[in-house]
DSSP file (Angstrom, degrees, kcal/mol; ACC not computed):
  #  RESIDUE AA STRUCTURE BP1 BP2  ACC     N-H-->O    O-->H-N    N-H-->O    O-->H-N    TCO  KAPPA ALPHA  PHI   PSI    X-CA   Y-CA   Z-CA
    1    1 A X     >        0   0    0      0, 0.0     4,-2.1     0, 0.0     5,-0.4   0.000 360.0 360.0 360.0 -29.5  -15.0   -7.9  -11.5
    2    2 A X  H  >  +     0   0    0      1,-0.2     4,-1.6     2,-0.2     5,-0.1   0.896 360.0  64.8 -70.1 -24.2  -11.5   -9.3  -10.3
    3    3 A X  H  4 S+     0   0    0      2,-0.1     4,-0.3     3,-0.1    -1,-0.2   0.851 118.7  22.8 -59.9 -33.0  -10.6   -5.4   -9.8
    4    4 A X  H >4 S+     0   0    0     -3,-0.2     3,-2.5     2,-0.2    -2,-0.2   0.824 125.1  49.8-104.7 -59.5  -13.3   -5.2   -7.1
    5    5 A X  H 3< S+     0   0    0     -4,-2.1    -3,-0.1     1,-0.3    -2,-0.1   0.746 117.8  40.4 -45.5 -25.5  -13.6   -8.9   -6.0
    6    6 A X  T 3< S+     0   0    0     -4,-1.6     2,-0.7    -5,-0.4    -1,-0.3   0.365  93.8 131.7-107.7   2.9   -9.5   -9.4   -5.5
    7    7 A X    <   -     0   0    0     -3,-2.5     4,-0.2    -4,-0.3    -4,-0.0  -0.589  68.7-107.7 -91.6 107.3   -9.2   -5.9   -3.9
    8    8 A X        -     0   0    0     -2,-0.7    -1,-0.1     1,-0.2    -2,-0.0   0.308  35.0-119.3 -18.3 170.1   -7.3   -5.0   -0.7
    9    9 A X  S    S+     0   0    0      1,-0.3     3,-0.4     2,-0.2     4,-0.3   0.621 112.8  61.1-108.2 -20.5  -10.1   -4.2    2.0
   10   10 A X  S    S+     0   0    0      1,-0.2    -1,-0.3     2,-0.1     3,-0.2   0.795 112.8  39.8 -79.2 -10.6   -8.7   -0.4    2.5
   11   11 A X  S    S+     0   0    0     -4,-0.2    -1,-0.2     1,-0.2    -2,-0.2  -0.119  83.2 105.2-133.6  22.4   -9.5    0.3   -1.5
   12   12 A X  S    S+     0   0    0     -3,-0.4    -1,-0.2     1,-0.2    -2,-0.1   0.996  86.2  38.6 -55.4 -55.4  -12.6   -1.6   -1.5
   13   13 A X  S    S+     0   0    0     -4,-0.3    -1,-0.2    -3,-0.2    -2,-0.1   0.433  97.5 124.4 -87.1 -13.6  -14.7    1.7   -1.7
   14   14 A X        -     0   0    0      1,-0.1     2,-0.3    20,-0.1    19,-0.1   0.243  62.6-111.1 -38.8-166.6  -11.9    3.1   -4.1
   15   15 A X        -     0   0    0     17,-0.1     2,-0.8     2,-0.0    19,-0.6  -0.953  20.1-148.8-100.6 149.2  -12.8    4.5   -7.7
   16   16 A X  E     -A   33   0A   0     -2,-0.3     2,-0.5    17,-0.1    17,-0.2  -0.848   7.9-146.5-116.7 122.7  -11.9    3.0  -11.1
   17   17 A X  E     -A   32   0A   0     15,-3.3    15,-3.9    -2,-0.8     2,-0.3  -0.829  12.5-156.2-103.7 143.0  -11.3    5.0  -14.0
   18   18 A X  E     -A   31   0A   0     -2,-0.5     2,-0.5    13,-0.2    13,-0.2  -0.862  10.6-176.9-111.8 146.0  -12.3    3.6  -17.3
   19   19 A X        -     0   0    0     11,-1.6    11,-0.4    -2,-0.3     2,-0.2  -0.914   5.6-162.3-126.7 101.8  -10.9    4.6  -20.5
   20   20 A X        -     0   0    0     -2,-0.5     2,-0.3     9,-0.2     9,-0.2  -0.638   9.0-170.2-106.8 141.9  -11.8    3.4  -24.1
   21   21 A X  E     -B   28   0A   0      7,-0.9     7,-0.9    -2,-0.2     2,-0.4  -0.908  10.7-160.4-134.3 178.8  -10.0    3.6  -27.2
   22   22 A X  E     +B   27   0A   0     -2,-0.3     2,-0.2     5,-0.2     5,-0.2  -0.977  13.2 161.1-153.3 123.9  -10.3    3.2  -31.0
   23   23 A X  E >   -B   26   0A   0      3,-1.7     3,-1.1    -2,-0.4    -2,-0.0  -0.793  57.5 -81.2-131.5 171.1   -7.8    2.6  -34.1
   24   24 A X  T 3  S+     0   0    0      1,-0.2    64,-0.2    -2,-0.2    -1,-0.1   0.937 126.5  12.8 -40.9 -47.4   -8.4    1.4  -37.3
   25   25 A X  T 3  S+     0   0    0     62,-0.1    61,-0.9    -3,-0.1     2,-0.3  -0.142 117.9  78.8-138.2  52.2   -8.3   -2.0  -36.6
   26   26 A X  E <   -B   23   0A   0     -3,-1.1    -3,-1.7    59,-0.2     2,-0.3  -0.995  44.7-164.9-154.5 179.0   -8.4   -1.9  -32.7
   27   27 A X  E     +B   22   0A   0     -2,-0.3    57,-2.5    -5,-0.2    -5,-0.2  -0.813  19.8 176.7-145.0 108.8  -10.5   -1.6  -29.4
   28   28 A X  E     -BC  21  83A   0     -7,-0.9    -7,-0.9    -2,-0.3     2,-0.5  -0.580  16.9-172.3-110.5 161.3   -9.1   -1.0  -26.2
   29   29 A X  E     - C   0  82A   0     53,-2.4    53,-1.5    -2,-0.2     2,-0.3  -0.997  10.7-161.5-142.4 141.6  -10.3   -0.4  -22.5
   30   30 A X  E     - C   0  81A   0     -2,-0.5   -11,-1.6   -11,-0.4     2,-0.5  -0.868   0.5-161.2-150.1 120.0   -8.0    0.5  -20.0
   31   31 A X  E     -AC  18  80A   0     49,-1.6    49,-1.5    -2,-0.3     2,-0.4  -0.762  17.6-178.6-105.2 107.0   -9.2   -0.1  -15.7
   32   32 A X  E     +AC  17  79A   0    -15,-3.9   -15,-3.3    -2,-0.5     2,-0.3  -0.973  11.0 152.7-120.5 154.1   -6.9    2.0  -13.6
   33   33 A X  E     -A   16   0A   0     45,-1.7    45,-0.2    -2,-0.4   -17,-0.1  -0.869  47.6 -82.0-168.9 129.6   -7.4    1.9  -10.1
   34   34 A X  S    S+     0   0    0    -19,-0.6    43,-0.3    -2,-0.3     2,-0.2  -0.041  87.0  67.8 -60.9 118.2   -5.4    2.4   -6.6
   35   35 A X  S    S-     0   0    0    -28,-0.0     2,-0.4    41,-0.0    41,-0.1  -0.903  96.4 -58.2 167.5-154.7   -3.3   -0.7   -5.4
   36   36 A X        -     0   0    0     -2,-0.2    42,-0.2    42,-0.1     2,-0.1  -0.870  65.1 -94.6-119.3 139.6    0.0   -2.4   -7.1
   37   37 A X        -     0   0    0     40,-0.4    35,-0.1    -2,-0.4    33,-0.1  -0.229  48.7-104.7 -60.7 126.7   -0.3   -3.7  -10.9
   38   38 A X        -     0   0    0     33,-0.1     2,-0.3    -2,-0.1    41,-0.1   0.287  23.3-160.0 -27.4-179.1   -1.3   -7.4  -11.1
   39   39 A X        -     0   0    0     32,-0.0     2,-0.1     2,-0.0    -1,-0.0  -0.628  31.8-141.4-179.0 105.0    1.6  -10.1  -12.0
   40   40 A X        -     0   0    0     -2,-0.3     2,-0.7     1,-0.1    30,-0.0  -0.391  16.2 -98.8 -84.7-176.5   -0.8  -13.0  -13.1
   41   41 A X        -     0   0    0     -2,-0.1     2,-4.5     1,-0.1    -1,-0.1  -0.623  17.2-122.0 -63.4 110.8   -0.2  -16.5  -12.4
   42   42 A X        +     0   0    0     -2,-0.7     2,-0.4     1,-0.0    -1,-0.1   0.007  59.1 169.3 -65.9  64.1    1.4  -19.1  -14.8
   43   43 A X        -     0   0    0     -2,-4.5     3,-0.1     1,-0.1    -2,-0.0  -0.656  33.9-131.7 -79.9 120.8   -2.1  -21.0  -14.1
   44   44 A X        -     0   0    0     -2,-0.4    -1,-0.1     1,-0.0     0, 0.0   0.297  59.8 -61.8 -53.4-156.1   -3.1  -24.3  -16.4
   45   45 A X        -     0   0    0      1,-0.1     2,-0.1    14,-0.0    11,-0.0  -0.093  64.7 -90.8 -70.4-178.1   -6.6  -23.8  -17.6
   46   46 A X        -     0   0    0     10,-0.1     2,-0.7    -3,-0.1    -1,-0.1  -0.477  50.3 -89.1 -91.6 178.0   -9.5  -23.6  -15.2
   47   47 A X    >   -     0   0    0      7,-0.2     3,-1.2     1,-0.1     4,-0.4  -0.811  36.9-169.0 -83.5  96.4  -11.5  -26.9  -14.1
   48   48 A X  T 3   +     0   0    0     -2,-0.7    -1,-0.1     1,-0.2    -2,-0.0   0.651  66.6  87.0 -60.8 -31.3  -14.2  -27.4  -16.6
   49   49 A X  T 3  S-     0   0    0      1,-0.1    -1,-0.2     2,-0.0    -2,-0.0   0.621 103.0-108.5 -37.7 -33.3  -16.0  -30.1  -14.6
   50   50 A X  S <  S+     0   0    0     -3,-1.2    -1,-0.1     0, 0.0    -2,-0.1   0.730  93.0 107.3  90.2  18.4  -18.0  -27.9  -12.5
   51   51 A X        +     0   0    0     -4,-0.4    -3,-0.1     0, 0.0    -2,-0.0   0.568  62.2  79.2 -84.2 -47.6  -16.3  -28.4   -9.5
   52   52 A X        -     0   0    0     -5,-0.4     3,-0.0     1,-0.1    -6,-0.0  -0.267  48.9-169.2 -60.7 146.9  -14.6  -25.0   -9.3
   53   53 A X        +     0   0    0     -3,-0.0     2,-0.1     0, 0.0    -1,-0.1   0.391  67.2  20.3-123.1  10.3  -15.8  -22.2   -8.4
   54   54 A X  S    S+     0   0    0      1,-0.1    -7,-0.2    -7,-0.1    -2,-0.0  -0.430  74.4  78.4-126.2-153.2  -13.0  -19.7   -9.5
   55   55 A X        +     0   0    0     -2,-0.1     4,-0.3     1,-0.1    -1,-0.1   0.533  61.4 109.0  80.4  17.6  -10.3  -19.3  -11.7
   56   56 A X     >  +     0   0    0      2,-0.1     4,-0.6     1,-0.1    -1,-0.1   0.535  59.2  76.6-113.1 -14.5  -12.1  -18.7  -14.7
   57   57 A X  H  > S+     0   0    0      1,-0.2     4,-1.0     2,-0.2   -55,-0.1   0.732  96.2  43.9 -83.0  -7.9  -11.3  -14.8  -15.1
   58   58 A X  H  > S+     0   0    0      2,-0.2     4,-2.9     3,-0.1    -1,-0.2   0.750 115.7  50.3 -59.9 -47.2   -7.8  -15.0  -16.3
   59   59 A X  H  > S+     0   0    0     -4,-0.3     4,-0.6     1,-0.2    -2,-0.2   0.559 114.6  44.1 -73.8 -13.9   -8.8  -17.7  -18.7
   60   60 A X  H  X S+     0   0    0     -4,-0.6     4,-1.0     2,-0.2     3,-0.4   0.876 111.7  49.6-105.6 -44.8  -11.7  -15.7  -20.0
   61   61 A X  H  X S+     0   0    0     -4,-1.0     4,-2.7     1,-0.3    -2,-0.2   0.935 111.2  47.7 -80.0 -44.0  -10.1  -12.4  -20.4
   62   62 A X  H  < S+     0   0    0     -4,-2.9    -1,-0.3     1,-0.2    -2,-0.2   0.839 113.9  53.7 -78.2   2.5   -7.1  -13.7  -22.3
   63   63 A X  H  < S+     0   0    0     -4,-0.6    -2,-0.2    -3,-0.4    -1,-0.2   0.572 107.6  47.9 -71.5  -7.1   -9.7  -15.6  -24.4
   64   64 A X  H  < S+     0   0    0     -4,-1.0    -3,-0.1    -5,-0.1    -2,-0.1   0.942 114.5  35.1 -84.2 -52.2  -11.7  -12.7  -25.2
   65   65 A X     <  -     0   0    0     -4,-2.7    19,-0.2    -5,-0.1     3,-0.1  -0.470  65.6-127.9-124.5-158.6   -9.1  -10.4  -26.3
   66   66 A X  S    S+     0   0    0     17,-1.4     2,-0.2     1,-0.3    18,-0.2   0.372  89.3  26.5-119.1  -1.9   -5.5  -10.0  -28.3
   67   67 A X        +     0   0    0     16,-0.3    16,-3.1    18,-0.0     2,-0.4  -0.830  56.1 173.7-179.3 117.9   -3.7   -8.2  -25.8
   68   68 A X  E     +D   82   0A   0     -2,-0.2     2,-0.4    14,-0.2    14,-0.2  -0.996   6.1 175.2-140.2 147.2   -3.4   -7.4  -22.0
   69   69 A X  E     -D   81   0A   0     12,-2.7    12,-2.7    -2,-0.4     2,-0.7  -0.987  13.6-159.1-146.3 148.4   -1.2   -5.7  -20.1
   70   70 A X  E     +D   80   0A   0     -2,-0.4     2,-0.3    10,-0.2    10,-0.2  -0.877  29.1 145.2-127.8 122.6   -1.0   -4.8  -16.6
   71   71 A X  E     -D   79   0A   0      8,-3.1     8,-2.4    -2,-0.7     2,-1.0  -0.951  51.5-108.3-146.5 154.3    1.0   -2.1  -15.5
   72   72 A X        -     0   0    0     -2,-0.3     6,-0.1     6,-0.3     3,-0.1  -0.699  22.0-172.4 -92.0 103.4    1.5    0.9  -13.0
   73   73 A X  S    S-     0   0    0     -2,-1.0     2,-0.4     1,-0.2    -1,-0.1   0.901  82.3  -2.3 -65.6 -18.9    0.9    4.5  -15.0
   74   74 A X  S >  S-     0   0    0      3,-0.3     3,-1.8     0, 0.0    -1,-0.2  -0.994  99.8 -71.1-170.0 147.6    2.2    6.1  -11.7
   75   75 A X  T 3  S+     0   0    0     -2,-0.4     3,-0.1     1,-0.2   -39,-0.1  -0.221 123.2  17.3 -51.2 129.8    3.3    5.0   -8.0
   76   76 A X  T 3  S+     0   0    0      1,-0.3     2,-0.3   -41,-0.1    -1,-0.2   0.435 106.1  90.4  88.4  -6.6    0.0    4.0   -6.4
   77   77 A X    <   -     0   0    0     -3,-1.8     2,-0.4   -43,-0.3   -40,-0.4  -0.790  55.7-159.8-126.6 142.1   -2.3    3.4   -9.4
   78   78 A X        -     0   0    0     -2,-0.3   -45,-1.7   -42,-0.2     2,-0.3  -0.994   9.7-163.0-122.2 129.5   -2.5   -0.1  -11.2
   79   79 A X  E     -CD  32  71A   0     -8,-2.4    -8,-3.1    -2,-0.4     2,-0.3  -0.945  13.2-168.0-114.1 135.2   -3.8   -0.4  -14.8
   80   80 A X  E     -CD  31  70A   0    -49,-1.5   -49,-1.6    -2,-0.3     2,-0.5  -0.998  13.8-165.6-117.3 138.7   -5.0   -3.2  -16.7
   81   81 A X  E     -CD  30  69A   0    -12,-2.7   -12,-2.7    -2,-0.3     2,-0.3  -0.885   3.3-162.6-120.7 156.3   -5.4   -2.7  -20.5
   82   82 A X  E     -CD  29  68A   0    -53,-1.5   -53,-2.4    -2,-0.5     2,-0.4  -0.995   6.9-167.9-137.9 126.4   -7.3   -4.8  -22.7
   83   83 A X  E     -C   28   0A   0    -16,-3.1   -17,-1.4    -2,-0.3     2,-0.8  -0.888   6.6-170.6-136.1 106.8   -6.9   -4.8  -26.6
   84   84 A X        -     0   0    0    -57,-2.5   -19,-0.1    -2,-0.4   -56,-0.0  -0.635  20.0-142.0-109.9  87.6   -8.8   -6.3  -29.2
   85   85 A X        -     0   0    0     -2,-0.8     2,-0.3   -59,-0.1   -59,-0.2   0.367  27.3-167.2 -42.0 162.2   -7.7   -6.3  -32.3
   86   86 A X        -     0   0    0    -61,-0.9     2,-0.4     5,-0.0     3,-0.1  -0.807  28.5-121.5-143.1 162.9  -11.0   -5.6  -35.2
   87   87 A X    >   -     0   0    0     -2,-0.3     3,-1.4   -61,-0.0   -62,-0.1  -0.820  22.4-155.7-113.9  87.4  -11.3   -5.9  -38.9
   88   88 A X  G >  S+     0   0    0     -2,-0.4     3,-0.6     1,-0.3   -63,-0.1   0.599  92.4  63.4 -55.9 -23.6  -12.4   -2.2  -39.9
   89   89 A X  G 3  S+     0   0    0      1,-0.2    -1,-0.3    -3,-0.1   -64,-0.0   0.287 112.2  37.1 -87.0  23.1  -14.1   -3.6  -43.1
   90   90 A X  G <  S+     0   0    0     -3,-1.4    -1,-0.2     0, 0.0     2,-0.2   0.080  82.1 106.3-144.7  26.9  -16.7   -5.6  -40.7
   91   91 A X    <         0   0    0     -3,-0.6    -5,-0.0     1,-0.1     0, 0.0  -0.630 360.0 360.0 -97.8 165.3  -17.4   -3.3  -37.7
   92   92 A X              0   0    0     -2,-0.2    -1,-0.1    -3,-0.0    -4,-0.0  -0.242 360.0 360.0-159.7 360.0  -21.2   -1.9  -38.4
């Protein structure tokens, strides 16, 4: 959602290609999409309190997985990939 919600107003209407992968012991997703690759914040944690009303998707995504990286495959495209490492003897 931060790919559409944070997204310049000419590339609203843009397309995102998604891309899944699979290893032994990993699971990846990878959002490319027209703009400049991300550069996050050195941001504490979000505000738990229930004042805030943002700031929670950074915090959420590097809880969720083992690896993200955000990067430009090509002038004019931005990618973020997301990688979660698995234990192949407990996937069903």
């Amino acid at each position: 959602t931060n790919i559409i919600c944070h997204a310049p107003e000419h590339v609203k209407n843009a397309p995102i290609t998604v891309a899944f992968t699979r290893t032994a012991d990993t699971i990846g997703v990878e959002l490319i999409y027209e703009g400049i690759p991300f550069v996050p914040p050195d941001t504490p944690a979000p505000d738990f309190s229930g004042t805030s009303e943002g700031g929670f998707g950074l915090f959420i995504i590097k809880s969720s997985v083992n690896q993200v990286d955000y990067y430009s495959p090509m002038p004019g495209l931005a990618s973020i990939r997301l990688v979660k490492n698995i234990d192949p003897d407990h996937v069903q």
